[in-house]
N, C-alpha and C positions, 0 to 999 in steps of 0.2 A: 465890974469885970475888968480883967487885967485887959491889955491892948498890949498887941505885941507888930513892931515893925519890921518888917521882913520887903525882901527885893524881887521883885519879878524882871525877867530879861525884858520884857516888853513892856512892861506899863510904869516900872519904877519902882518906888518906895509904895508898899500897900499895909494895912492896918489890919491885923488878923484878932482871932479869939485863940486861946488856947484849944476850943474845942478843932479851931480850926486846923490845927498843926499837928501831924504824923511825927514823932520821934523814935524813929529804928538807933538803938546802942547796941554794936559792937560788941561784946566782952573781951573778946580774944585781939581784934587787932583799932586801935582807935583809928586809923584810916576808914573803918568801914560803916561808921557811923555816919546816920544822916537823916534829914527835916523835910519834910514835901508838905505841900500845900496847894489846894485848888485857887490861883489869883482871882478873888472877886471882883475883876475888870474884864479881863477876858477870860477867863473862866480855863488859863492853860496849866498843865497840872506840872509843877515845879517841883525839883528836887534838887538837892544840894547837901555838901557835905555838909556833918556837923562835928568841929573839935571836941575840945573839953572843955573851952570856954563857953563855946556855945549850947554844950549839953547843959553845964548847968546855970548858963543864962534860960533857956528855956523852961527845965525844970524848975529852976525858982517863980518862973512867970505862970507855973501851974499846967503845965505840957508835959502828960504824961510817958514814962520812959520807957518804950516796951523791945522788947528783943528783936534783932535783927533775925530773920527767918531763912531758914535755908533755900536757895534756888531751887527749884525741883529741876529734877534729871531731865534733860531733854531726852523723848523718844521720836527719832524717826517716827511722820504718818504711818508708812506702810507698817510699822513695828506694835503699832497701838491697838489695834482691829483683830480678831479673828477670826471674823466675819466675813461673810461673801462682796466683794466692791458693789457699789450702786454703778449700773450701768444706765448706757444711753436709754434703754426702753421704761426703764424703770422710772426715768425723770420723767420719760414719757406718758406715762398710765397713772403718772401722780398727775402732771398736770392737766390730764383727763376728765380725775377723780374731782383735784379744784374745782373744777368747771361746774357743778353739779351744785344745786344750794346746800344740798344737803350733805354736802363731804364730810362734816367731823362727827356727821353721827356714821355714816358708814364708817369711816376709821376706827368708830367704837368700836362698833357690831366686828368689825374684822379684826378687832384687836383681843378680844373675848375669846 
C-alpha cells in the first residue's frame, strides 16, 4: 500500500493511507482545492490547501479526487423551526419523565 507523508501543525511529519486522505478539487477556482486528514497521533482533523501539484501528487499516490461541495446556506435558528419553542416547563416535565425507569417506553406509547 502506497504511504503518503503529509504535516500536522502539532505533531510533524505523519505517514497516511490513501484511504486516509479527503481530496475536495475545485473546478472553477484552483485556490479552492484542498486535503484534510484525521492526524493518527493526535487525532486533530487537518485541512490544508491543495495546488495542482499536489492534486496530482496525491492522485497518483491513489487518493481519490471528489468535488468540492457547496456550503449550505446558513439559516438563522429562529428561521429553521416552525414550531412552537421548547420552553422552561417543558425541560421541565422531560426531566420528570427521565426520572422514571421506564421513560422510553412512555415516549413510545405518547408518541403513537
Amino acid at each position: 500500500m502506497t504511504t503518503i507523508k503529509a504535516t500536522c501543525p502539532t505533531c510533524g511529519e505523519v505517514a497516511l493511507t490513501p484511504d486516509d486522505i479527503e481530496l475536495r478539487v475545485d473546478q472553477d477556482r484552483t485556490e479552492g482545492s484542498f486535503y484534510g486528514f484525521e492526524c493518527p497521533r493526535c487525532t486533530a482533523q487537518v485541512r490544508k490547501p491543495a495546488d495542482e501539484r499536489v492534486v496530482r501528487l496525491l492522485v497518483s499516490g491513489g487518493v481519490p479526487a471528489l468535488p468540492v461541495e457547496d456550503e449550505p446556506v446558513r439559516v438563522k435558528l429562529s428561521e429553521r423551526f416552525d414550531h412552537p419553542r421548547i420552553t422552561h416547563d417543558d425541560l421541565l416535565d422531560f426531566h420528570q419523565v427521565l426520572q422514571d425507569e421506564s421513560w422510553f417506553e412512555r415516549l413510545l406509547i405518547d408518541a403513537a
